[in-house]
Structure formats: structure tokens, C-alpha cells
N, C-alpha and C positions, 0 to 999 in steps of 0.2 A: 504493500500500500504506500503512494508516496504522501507526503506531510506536505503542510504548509510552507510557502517560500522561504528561504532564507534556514533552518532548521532541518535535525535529524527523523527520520519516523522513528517512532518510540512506542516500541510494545514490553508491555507488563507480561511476567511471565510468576505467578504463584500458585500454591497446592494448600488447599485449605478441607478442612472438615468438613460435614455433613453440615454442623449449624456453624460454618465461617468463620473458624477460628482457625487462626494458624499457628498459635503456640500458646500455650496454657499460663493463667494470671501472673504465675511467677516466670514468667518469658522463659518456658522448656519447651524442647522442640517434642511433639511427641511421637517419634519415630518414622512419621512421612517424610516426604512419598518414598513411592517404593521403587525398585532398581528400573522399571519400564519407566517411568517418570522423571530419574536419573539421566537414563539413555536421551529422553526426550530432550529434558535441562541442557544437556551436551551442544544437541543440534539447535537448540535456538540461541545458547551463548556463542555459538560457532559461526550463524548468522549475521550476531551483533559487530558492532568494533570498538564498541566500549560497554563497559554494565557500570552498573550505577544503582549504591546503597546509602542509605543513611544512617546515622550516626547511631540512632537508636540498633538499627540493624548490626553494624560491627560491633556494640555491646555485646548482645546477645551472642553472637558466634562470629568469633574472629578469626577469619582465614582469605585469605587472597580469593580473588572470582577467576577462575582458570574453569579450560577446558580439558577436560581428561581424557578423551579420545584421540591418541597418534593419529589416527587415520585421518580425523577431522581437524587435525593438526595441521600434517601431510600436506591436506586436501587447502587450509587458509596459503601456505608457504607458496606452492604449485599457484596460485590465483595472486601471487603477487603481496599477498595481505602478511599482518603480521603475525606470530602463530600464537597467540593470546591476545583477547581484550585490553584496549584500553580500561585500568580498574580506577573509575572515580568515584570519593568516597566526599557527599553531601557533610557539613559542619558548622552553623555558624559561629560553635564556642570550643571547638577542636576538643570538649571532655569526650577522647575515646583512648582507647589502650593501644600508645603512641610507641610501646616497647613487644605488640603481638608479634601475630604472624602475617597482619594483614600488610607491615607496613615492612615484615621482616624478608619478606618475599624476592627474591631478587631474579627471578623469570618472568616476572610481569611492572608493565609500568603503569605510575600511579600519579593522578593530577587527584587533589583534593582543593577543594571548592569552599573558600567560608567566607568570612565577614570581617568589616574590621573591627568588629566587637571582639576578636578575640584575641587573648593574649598573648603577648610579644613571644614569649620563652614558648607556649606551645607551639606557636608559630613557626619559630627556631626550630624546636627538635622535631616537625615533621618537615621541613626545607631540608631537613639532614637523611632524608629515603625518597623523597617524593617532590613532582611541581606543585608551586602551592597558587590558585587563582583567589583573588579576595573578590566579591560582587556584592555590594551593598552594603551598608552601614550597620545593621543587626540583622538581617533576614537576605541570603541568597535573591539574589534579582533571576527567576528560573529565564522568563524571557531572551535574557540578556545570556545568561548559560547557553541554552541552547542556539543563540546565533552566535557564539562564539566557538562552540563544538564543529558546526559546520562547518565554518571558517578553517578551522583543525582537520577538516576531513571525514568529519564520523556522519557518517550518515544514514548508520542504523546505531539506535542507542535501544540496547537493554535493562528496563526499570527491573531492582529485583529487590526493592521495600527498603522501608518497612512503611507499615500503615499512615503515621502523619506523614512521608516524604512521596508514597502514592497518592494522599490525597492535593499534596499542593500542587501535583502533576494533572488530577484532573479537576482540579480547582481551575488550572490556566488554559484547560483543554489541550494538552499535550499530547496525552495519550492516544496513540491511532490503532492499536490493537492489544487485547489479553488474549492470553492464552492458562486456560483455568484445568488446574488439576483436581478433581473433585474423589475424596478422598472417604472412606466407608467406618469412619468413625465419630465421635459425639467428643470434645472438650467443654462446652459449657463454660459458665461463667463471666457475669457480667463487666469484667477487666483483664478478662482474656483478650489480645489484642486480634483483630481483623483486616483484609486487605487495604481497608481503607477506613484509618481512622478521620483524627480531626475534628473539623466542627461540624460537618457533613453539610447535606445538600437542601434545599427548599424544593418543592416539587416543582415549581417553574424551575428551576435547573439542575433538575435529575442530568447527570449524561447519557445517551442512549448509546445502546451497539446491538449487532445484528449476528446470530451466530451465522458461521459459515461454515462447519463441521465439527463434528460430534464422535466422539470413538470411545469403545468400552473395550478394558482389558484388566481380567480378573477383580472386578471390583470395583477399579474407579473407573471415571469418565472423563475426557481428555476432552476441551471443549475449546475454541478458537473464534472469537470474537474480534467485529471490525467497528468502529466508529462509525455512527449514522452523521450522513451530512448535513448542514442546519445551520441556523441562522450567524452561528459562532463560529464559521469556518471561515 
């Protein structure tokens, strides 16, 4: 699908529970998806040329966004591309764990995104692994991001959470497709987090999207949504 002039197409790619929960109130992952869903994860990060988390996200599980398939490796190298994503990690106060693995990674490159709200010293010691972009005074300018990724060359951006940094994505109508793993279990819980937290929507500006294919394998259901065209495009 292509996006709007000037910017990346941007599709969301998450595996959530039966009642939409993607990790339990104390932020545990509970053992989704499963290895088909994996596989799947592969070839849409493989599609992307950068993925892109937020800060709440590398909290929760700190580890670099790589593709694990050689072949789909192989397969970026052969096409000219580079053989891992671009990994940008959303901040506007850099509190994340500046000494993980997300930052300790040195097979993938890593532009992180904040503000000038934040502090000089953290500032420093992720300038000391990573490019650092500051956009806006306390809140990321996403806008302004995403014409400046282009500009960069990325022209597929992979969203992969967490819930407030997917809703600012469709807060600004970003998003041009998800791809939904639907997963055959219950978490519960009214502070369990969900695809899309925030302050949520009004019914006059629900986002709409249209599925375009649907696939069942052992249990869940793989489902692939486009952006309805409209007034906001």
C-alpha cells in the first residue's frame, strides 16, 4: 500500500488475546505467539527497513528488533538492502535501560528519537551506541519523524508498540496497515495493556480499515488489514 506524500507506509504488526490484551497488568508477556506467528514476524520485519518501538516497549523486553531468518537475510543482501532493520527506538525522557541489549547490539543500527526535554548525561551515554534525533521540545513531533525517515530512505516503517506509541501513530493517521495475530487465550484485566492504549478515540474519529485476508493455523487467526480512504487522507 503506498502512504501519503513525503513519508514511509507504516504497518503495525501485533499478536494479542482473545479479549486484546497483549501482556498481563504487571507487563508479562504470556507466552504468545507461537512459532507460525514467529515465522510470520520474520517476513514482515524483513519487508520493513526500519521497526520502530517505544520506550515503554524496551522496558518491558529489551532486545534489539532483528530478523532471524538467513535466508531472509540472504534474500535483503541479494536486493541490495541492508541485512537488518533500521532499529528506532521512540523517547522523549531516554528513562530506558541505556546499558541492555537493545543498545548493546552491534549487528544492527540504531537512530533513537527524543526530545529536548531530556537529559544531557542520558543523552551522552546513548550518543555512545546509537544516532540520536531530538524533534520537539517535550513530545516527539511524529509528523516531522516521518518526513525525515523518508528523506533517510525508509520507506517501509515497521510499528511494533507499545500501546501509547501505537496510538499516537493513529492518532496522526499514520498507520496504513495491521497485521493482527489473534491468539486462543483470555488475560483479563482492566490495566493489562492493549494494542492501542492512550486517550482513545471519539466515534467521529474511530479509524476505519478493511480486512483483506484472513488465515487460521492451529488456533489463531492471522488477519491483515488496510486503511479505509476518507476524509483524513
Amino acid at each position: 500500500m503506498s502512504a501519503g506524500a513525503g513519508r514511509p507506509c507504516c504497518f503495525l504488526n501485533v499478536a494479542t488475546s482473545l479479549d486484546g490484551k497483549i501482556a498481563s497488568h504487571r507487563r508479562e508477556r504470556p507466552g504468545f505467539p507461537s512459532r507460525e506467528d514467529r515465522r510470520l514476524m520474520d517476513r514482515i520485519r524483513a519487508r520493513s527497513d526500519a521497526i520502530l518501538i517505544g520506550a515503554g516497549t524496551l522496558r518491558a523486553v529489551d532486545f534489539p528488533l532483528r530478523i532471524r531468518s538467513r535466508t531472509l537475510r540472504k534474500q535483503r543482501l541479494a536486493a541490495g538492502r541492508a541485512e537488518q532493520p533500521l532499529n528506532i527506538l521512540l523517547s522523549s525522557s531516554l528513562a530506558v535501560p541505556r546499558q541492555g541489549r537493545f543498545f548493546q547490539a552491534s549487528d544492527v543500527r540504531r537512530l533513537v528519537v527524543t526530545t529536548a526535554s531530556a537529559p544531557s548525561r542520558r543523552l551522552s551515554s546513548v550518543r555512545r551506541s546509537s544516532e540520536v534525533l531530538v524533534l520537539g521540545r517535550k513530545k516527539v513531533l511524529l509528523p516531522r519523524l516521518m518526513r525525515e525517515l523518508r528523506a533517510r530512505g525508509v520507506a517501509q516503517l515497521l510499528l511494533e508498540g507499545g500501546g501509547e506509541t501505537n496510538f499516537d501513530f493513529f492518532r496522526r493517521g499514520l498507520i496504513d496497515e495491521i497485521y493482527l495475530t489473534l491468539c486462543p487465550l483470555i488475560i483479563g484485566g482492566s490495566r493489562s495493556p492493549t494494542p492501542v492504549d492512550g486517550a482513545g478515540f471519539l466515534p467521529d474519529r474511530f479509524p476505519h480499515y478493511r480486512l483483506v485476508s484472513l488465515r487460521r493455523s492451529r488456533g489463531e487467526l492471522f488477519l491483515h488489514y488496510l486503511r479505509k480512504s476518507g476524509p483524513r487522507d
